[in-house]
N, C-alpha and C positions, 0 to 999 in steps of 0.2 A: 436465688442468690447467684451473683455472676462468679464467675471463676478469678483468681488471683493471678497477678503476672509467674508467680512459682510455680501455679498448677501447670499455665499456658505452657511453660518452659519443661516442664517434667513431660508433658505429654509428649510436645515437640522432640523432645531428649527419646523419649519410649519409638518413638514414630519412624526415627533417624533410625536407630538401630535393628528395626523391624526388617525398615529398606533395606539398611545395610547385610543385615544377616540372610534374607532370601536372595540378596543378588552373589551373594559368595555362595549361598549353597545350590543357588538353580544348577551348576554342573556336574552337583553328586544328584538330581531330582534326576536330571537326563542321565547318568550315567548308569543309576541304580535301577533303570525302569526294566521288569521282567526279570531281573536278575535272583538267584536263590541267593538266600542265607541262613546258613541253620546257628541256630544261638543256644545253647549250655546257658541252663540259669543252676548253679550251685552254691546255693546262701542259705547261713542258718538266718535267724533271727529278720525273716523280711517279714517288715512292718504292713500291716495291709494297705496302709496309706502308700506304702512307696511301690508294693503291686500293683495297684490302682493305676498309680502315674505310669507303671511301667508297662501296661495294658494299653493304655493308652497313646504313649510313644509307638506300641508295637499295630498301632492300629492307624496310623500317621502314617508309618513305613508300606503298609497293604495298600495303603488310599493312593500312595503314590505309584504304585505299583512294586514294589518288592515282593516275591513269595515268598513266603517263611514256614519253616520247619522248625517247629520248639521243643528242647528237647530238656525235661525236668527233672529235679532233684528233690522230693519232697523231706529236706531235711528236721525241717520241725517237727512236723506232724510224723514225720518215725522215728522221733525219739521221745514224743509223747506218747506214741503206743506201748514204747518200748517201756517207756514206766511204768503205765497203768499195768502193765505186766509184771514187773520187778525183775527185767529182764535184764541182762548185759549182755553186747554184741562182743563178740572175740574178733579180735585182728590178727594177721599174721602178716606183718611189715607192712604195708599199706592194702592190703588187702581184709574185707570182713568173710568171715565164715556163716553165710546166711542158714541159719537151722531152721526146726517146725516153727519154732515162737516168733520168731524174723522175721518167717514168709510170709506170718497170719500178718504182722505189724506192718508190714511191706504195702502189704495188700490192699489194708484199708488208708494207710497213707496213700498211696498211688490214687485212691479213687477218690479220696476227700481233695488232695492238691486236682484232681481232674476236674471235679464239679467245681470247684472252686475257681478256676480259669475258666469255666466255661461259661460261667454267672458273670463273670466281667467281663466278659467278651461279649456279653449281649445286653450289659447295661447301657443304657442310651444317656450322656453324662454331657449336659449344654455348653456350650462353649467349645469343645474338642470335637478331636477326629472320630469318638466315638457316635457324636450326637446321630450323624446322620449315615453310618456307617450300617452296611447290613454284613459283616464279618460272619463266616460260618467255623465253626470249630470242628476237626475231622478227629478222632482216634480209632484204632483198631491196628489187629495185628499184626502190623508189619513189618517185627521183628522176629526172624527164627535166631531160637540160643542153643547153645549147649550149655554144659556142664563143665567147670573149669577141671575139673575130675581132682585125680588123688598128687599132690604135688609134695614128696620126699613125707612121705607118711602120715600127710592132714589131708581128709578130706572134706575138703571149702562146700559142701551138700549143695545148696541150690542157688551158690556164687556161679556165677556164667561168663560165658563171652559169646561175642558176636559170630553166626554163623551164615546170616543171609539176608538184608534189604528187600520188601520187596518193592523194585522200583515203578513197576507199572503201575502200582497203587495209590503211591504217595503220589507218582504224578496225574494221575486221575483225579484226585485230591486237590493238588494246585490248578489244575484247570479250571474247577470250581470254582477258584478266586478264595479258597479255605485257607486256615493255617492249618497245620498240620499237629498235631500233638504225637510225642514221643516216650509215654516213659522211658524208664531204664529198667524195663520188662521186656523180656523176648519165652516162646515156646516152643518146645522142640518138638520132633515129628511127632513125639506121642501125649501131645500137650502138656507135658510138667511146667511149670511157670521157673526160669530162671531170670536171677537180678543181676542186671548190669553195672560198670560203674558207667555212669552219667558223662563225662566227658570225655571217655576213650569212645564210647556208643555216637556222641557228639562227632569227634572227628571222625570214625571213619563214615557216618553219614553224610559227612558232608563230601567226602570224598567220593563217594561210591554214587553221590546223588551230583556230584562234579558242580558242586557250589561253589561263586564270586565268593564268599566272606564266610568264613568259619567267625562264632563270636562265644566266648567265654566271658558270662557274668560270674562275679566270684567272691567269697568274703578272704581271699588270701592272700589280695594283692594290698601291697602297701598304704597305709589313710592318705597319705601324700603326693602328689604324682612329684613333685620335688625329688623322694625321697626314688624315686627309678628312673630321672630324666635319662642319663647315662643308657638306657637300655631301652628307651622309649621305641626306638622304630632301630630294627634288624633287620637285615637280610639274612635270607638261607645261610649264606657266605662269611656275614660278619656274627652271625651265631655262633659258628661254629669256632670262634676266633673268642668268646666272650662265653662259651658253656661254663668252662667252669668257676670263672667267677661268679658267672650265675648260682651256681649251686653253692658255693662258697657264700656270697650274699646276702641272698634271697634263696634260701632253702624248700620253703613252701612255695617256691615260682618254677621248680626244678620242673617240677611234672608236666605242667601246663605248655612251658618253654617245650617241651620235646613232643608235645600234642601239637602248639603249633606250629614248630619248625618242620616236624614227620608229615603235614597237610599241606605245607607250602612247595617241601620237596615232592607230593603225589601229585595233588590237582588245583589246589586250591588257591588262588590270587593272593590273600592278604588273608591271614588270620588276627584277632582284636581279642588282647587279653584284659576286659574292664572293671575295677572297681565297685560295686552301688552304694556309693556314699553321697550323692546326690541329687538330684532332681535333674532328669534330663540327660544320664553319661549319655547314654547310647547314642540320644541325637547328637549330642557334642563331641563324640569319637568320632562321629559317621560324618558328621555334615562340616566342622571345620576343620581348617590345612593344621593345625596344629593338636586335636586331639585332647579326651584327658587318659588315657590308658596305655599300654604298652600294644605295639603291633611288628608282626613279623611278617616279611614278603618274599617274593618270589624273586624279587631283582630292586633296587635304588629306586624307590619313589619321588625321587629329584633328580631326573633323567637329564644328562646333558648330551642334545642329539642336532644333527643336521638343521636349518630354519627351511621351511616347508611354504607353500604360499599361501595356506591358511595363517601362517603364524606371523604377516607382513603387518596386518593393522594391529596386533598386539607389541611388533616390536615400535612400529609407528607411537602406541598408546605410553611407552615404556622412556622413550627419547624425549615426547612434547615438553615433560616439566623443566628437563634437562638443555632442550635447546630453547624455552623461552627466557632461563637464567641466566645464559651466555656460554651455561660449562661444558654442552657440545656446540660444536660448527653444526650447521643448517644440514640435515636430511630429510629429502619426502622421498614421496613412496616411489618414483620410478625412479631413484637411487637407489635404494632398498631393492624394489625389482629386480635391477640392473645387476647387483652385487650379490642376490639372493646366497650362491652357491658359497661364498665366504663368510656368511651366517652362521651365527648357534644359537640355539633356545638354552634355558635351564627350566623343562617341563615339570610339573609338578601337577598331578593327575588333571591334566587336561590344560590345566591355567599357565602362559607363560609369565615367568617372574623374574626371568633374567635373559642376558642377549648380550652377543659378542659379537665382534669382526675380524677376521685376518684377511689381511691384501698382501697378494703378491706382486713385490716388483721385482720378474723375471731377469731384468736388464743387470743388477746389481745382486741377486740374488738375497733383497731382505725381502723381512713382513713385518707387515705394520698392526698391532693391536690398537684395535679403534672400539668405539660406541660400547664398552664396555660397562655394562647396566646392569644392579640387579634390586628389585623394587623394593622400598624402604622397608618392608617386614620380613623382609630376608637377608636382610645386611646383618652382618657382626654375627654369621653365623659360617662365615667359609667361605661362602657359594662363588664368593668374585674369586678366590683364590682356586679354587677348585674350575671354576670357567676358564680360568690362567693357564693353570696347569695342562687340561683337556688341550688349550691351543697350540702349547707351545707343544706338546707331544705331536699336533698337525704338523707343526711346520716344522718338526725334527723329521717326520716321516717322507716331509714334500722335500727334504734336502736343504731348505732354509738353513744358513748357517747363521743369521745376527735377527733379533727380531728387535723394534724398536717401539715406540708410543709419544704419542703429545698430550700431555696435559695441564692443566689450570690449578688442578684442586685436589690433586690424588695424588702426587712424588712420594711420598714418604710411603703410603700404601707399594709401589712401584720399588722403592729403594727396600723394604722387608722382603719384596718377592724376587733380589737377587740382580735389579736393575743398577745403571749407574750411570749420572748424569753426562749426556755427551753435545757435542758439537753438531751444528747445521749440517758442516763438510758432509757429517755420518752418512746422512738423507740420502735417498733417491730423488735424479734431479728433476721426473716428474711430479715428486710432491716439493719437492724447495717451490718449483711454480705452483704452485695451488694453497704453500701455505698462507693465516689470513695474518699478517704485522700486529693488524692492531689486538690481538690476542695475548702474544707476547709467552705464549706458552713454552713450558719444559720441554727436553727431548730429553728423552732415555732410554738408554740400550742394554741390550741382554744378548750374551753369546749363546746359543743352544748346541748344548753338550751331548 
């Protein structure tokens, strides 16, 4: 039976976006090669269908080269021990009190969640990165704990914390091309088994193991990423400006937020606080610019810095639509070359998505904001404003006392950020000679304060 023009079109439709989705994500494929990552999985109720899928993302991220360090929570399976016992765990403020009956329940959770990872990690599943994947699984003790001991007259018996990594091992481990398995078990000199909690264990490994990406899976984070955009992507810096409405807010994000804000201040690049409500988060936090989970960094992941000469044919890439519409004047690249040093990028890990220009004319002491670009899926988010702002602080700094601009299709943009429409006379008389009549464009000026 031949195919329908619907099917033809669906396919074509699937096809396009295939392309499209590997050609944005080849620069997190290269970015991410060799790099560690250690990942907190802490969720009740994981569906073994959506382990499955999630074995298999984690085994997409190895194929490409990622190492990984996975560090578990086996929450179901120890609170089904804890039944079949008729046991109740005690807390003391977010803390459990692990007793004999805990330890036992602990126990055999930690080692069914183990085999149970380890059996899907060696299923061979057609179609995925499993199929042809020889993935090896490491565990062993490479956790030393203590004893949390006696805290204002409770004593937490065999609740612990972390006392020592051993790092030579885990990285023996990755050399292997292994992931690495972690409970939240550690034992101390004289072998007592103490229990961790799973996400503090989580960061400081990733710290002490001086990991690219701390990742926090989690059932605590809100169903809606709508429902956290406002706090989507942090810095150290704007953390600490936005804590307590965090906790105020988002009361079950408290913890996490200071896990990964305390990993980003030690060693760690970017911590990823995600969601598992569907199919795929982790690739789609990891591999698009926009994410579905909350992340906290080290510094502004929408870097606005210097243009560099790598960054000529992306500004080249950025201008073409712009100057075959009419709404810039004509630039190729050995203008670009020429004027390099009055460049700026707006980087965004790796990809440029926006570009500026400031020219000085010495003789009258203005500058001119030119070729100022930032590429359609980043508009109506700041970024030209914010590109503005960055230049005009240039040219406050170079002594620039008026900064001025030409354009076609932007004024009112221009007239919000403080401009106001002015005369030819304004101009430097080496641009009055180069401007082009038949454009017929605005001039507007700004005094820098």
């Amino acid at each position: 039976m031949s195919k329908s023009t619907r099917e033809y079109h669906e396919e074509d439709s699937d096809s396009t976006q295939l392309v499209r989705w590997f050609r944005s994500a080849a620069p997190y494929i290269h970015l991410f090669k060799n790099k560690l990552f250690v990942i907190s999985v802490s969720k009740k109720n994981f569906s073994p269908d959506n382990l499955i899928r999630f074995i298999q993302d984690l085994s997409f991220l190895r194929a490409i080269g990622v190492q990984i360090i996975l560090v578990f929570d086996p929450k179901d399976l120890f609170d089904e021990q804890l039944k079949k016992r008729n046991h109740v765990l005690v807390w003391k403020g977010e803390t459990p009190i692990i007793d004999d009956i805990a330890t036992e329940c602990l126990q055999v959770a930690i080692g069914m969640m183990r085999i149970n990872l380890e059996s899907l990690f060696s299923t061979k599943l057609p179609n995925t990165a499993m199929n042809f994947s020889d993935i090896k699984i490491i565990s062993g003790n490479f956790v030393t704990a203590k004893p949390l001991g006696i805290h204002k007259g409770i004593n937490f018996l065999k609740t612990g914390e972390l006392r020592k990594i051993d790092i030579v091992a885990i990285n023996r481990a990755l050399e292997l091309d292994a992931i690495v398995l972690i409970p939240p078990l550690g034992f101390s000199a004289t072998g007592e088994p103490f229990f961790l909690n799973n996400e503090q264990l989580a960061k400081d490994a990733a710290c002490i193991m001086k990991a690219h990406k701390l990742i926090f899976i989690t059932d605590v984070l809100e169903k809606s990423s709508e429902s956290f955009s406002e706090i989507q992507e942090l810095t150290t810096e704007t953390y600490k400006d936005r804590k307590l409405f965090i906790k105020e807010k988002f009361p079950r994000l408290s913890k996490l937020f200071e896990l990964a804000n305390s990993a980003c201040e030690d060693t760690i690049d970017r911590a990823h606080i995600l969601p598992y409500e569907k199919d795929g988060e982790i690739l789609l936090e990891l591999f698009t610019r926009r994410g579905i989970g909350i992340m906290v960094s080290q510094s502004q992941i929408k870097n606005i810095r210097p243009a560099a000469p790598d960054d000529i044919s992306s500004i080249l890439s950025l201008i073409e639509p712009f100057r075959k519409d009419g709404t810039l004047t004509n630039r190729d690249q050995n203008d670009i070359e020429r004027n390099l040093a009055d460049y700026i990028v707006l980087d965004h890990d790796g990809q440029i998505c926006g570009c500026a220009c400031l020219n000085h004319y010495l003789e009258e002491n203005l500058g001119e904001i030119s070729c100022l670009i930032v590429r359609s899926d980043y508009q109506q988010k700041g970024e030209g404003t914010r590109m503005l702002k960055h230049l005009s602080e240039k040219a406050k700094n170079t002594g620039i006392a008026t900064i001025f601009a030409l354009t076609t299709t932007a004024e009112h943009w221009f007239l919000e950020n403080g401009f106001v429409k002015d005369k030819e006379s304004i101009l430097p008389a080496e641009k009055i000679q180069t401007i082009e009549r038949n454009r017929n464009s605005l001039i507007l000026t700004k005094n820098i304060e």
